[in-house]
N, C-alpha and C positions, 0 to 999 in steps of 0.2 A: 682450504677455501670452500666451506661448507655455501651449497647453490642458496640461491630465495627460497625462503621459506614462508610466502605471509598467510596470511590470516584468512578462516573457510569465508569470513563475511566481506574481505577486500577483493578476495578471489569470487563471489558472486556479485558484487557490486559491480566490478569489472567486465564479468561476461554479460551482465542482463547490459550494460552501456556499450560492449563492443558490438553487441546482436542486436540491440535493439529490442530487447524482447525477454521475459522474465527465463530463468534457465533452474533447474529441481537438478536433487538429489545430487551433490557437490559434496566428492569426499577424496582425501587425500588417498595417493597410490603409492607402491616403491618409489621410491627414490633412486636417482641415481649418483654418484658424484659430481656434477656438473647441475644437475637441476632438479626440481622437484616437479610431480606431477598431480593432476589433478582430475576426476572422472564427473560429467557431470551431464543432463539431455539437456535437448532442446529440443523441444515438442519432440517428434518422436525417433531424432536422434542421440545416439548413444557416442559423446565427443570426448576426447581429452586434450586438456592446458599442463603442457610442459613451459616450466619458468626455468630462464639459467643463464649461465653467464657467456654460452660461446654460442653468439649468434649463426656462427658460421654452419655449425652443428647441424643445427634446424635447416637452416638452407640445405645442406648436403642431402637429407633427409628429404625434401621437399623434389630434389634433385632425383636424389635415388627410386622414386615411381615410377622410373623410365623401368628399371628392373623387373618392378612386377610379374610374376606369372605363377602358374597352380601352386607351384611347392615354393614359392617365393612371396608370398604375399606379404605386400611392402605396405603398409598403412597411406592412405591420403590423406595428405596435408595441405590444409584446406588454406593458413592463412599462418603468417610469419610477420613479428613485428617488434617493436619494446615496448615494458610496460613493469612496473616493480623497480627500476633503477638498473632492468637488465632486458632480456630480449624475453619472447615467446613462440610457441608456438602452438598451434589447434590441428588436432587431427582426428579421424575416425576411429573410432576404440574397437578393439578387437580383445577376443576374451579366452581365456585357457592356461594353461601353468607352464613356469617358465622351463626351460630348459634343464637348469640345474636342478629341479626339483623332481626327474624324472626315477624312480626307485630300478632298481636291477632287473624287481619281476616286470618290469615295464618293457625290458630290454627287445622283446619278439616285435613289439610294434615300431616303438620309438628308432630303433635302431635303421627300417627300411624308410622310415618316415626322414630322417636327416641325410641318409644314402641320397632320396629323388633330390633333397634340397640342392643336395652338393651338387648333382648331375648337372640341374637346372641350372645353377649359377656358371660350373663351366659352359652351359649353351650359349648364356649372354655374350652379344659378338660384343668383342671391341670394337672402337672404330678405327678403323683403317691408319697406322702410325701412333697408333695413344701411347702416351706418357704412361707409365705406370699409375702415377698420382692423375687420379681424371677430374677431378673437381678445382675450380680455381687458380690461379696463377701458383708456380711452379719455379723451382730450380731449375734448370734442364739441366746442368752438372751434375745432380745428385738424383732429381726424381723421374726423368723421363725413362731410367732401366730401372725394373724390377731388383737386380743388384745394388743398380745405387739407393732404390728405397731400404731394402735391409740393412747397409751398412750405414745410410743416414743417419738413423735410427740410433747407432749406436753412440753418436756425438751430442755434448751437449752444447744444443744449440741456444745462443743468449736470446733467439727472435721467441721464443717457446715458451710459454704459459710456466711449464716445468723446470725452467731454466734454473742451473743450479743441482741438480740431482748426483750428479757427477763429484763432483767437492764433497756433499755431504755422500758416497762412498770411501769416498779416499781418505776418509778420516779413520778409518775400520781396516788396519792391513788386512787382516783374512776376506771379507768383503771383498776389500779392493783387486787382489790376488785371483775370486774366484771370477770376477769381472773379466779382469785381462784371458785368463785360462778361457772362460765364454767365447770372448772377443776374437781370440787367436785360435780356436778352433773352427768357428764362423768362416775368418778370410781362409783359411784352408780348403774349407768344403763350398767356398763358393763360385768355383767352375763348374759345380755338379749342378749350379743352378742355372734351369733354362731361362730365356728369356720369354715367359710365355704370356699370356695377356686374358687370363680367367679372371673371373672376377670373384675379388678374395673379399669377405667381408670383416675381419680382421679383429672379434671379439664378440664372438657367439654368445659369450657366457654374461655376465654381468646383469641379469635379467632383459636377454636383447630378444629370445628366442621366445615364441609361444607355441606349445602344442595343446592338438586337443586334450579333453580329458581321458579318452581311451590311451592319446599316447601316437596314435596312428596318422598324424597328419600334423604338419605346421601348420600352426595359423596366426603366425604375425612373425615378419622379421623388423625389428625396430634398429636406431641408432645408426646410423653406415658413415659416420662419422671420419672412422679409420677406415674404409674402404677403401681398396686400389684394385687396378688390373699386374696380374702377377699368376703365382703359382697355384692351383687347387689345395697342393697338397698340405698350403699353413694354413687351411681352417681346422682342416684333419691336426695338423700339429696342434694347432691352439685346445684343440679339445682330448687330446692325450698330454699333452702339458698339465693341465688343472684337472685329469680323470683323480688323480690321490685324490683331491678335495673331493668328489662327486663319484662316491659307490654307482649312481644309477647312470652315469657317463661314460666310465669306466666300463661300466657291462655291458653299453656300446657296441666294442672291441670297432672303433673307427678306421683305428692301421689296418684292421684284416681287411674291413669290409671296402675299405678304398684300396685295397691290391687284387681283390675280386672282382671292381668294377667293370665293365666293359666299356673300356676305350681303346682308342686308337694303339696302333704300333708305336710305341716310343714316349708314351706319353706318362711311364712308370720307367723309363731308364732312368739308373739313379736312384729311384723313388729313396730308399732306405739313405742315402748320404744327405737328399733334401733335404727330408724329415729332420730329421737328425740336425741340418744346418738351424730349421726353422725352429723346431722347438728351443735349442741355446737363443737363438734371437730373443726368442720371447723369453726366456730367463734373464737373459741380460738387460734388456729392456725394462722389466719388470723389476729389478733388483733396484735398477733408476728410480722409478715411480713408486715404490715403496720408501726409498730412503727419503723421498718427495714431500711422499704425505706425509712421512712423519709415523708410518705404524710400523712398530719393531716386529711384532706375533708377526704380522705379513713379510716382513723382511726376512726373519727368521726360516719362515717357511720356504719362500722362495730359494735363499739360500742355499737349503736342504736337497729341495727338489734339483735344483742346478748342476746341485756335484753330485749325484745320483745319476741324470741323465749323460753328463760328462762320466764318470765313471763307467757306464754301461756301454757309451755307444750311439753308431747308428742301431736304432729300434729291429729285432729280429724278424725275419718273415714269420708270421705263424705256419704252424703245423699244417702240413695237410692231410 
């Protein structure tokens, strides 16, 4: 389900009609899968048009500036609506390379620079009885614990965009095999997980993250999309999951530097069984959304990765 894609001269005809006002230098940006983007000024600011198919996105996003802070900086979104045969949205552009793109010798900056992010995001309070899932109506049976969003997750659900992902595993015994083995190692380790209420942003990587170009500092966390309040410790996961893909992530070393953190008493009990829980999540999940799309290479990979992580374990402490 490739997003809108139209035309640089539909896409200026548009903004000089939405502004009211003529709008320069209109160039296409990454893409993501959901929708395409677009970078362009207006007198003397620097805006960008995200076009896509899940409005909700955009709202969540518009949403998530309540987030905002130094190592957080959440783009504002200035103006949400439809237009292409699907939704929009406009926000303030922010500039620097993404996350994945970060190389290993980068690792001495980058590395403290995603540390403050993480801190930051545990500071965000919840409020007072939140649901895990904080945006929009809700299951209470499944999404108001941080447990029930993990195992949610693992159902295919017919209400879901991706409905279907499930079957086409099941057509694959070994697939289907390394699923279940995911699945059933998950309910296992899921006493280890607290009920805690950080705010997880839940796909760092996709081109969501921006640093500077020293490397030293965030500057944009886009998409929050899959945001919820939950565990710290699955961003950390999510970004030693996909480190194989990414040398300069991987040089990170995020498990160490989130067991060196300075937090509270109790707030690393477990940590290793978590981990461990959250990264199979996201193998299993992702084994879903690959057989989705439709791309085998990614399926394949994910695969690999899965019974690798299954095979080793909760993640070792490092050395000291």
């Amino acid at each position: 389900m490739p997003p809108p894609s139209p035309a640089l001269r539909d896409v200026e005809a548009f903004l000089c009609d939405l502004h009211g006002s003529s709008v320069s230098d209109v160039e296409p940006l990454a893409a993501g899968y959901w929708s395409s983007a677009f970078g362009y000024r207006l007198g003397d600011q620097e805006l960008v048009l995200r076009v896509g198919t899940v409005r909700e996105g955009f709202e969540m996003d518009r949403e998530a500036m309540a987030f905002c802070r130094d190592d957080i900086p959440v783009p504002t979104v200035l103006d949400v609506g439809d237009a292409f045969g699907a939704s929009y949205a406009i926000s303030v552009r922010h500039h620097g390379r993404f996350l994945e793109e970060v190389d290993p010798r980068d690792a001495g900056a980058a590395g403290p620079a995603i540390a403050r992010m993480f801190a930051a995001m545990r500071a965000v309070p919840a409020p007072a009885g939140s649901p895990a899932v904080w945006y929009g109506p809700h299951d209470p049976a499944a999404t108001s614990t941080w447990r029930g969003w993990l195992t949610e997750r693992l159902v295919d659900d017919p209400r879901e965009r991706t409905h279907g992902w499930r079957a086409l595993l099941a057509r694959d015994p070994d697939l289907n095999r390394l699923f279940r083995h995911c699945e059933q190692r998950i309910h296992d380790l899921l006493d280890a997980c607290p009920e805690r209420r950080d705010l997880v942003h839940g796909d760092l990587l996709n081109r969501n993250v921006l640093l500077s170009p020293d490397a030293s500092r965030v500057t944009a966390v886009f998409s929050w999309k899959l945001s919820v309040f939950g565990d710290f410790l699955y961003d950390v996961a999510w970004c030693t999951f996909w480190a194989p893909w990414h040398p300069g992530i991987a040089a990170l070393d995020l498990w160490a530097r989130a067991l060196r953190s300075p937090l509270d008493a109790g707030d690393l009990e477990d940590a290793a069984a978590r981990h461990h829980c959250y990264e199979l999540q996201i193998a299993a999940t992702h084994l879903g959304w690959s057989a989705w799309t439709g791309d085998d290479d990614a399926l394949q990979g994910v695969a690999s990765r899965a019974a690798a992580v299954l095979e080793r374990g909760p993640h070792p402490a490092p050395a000291q």
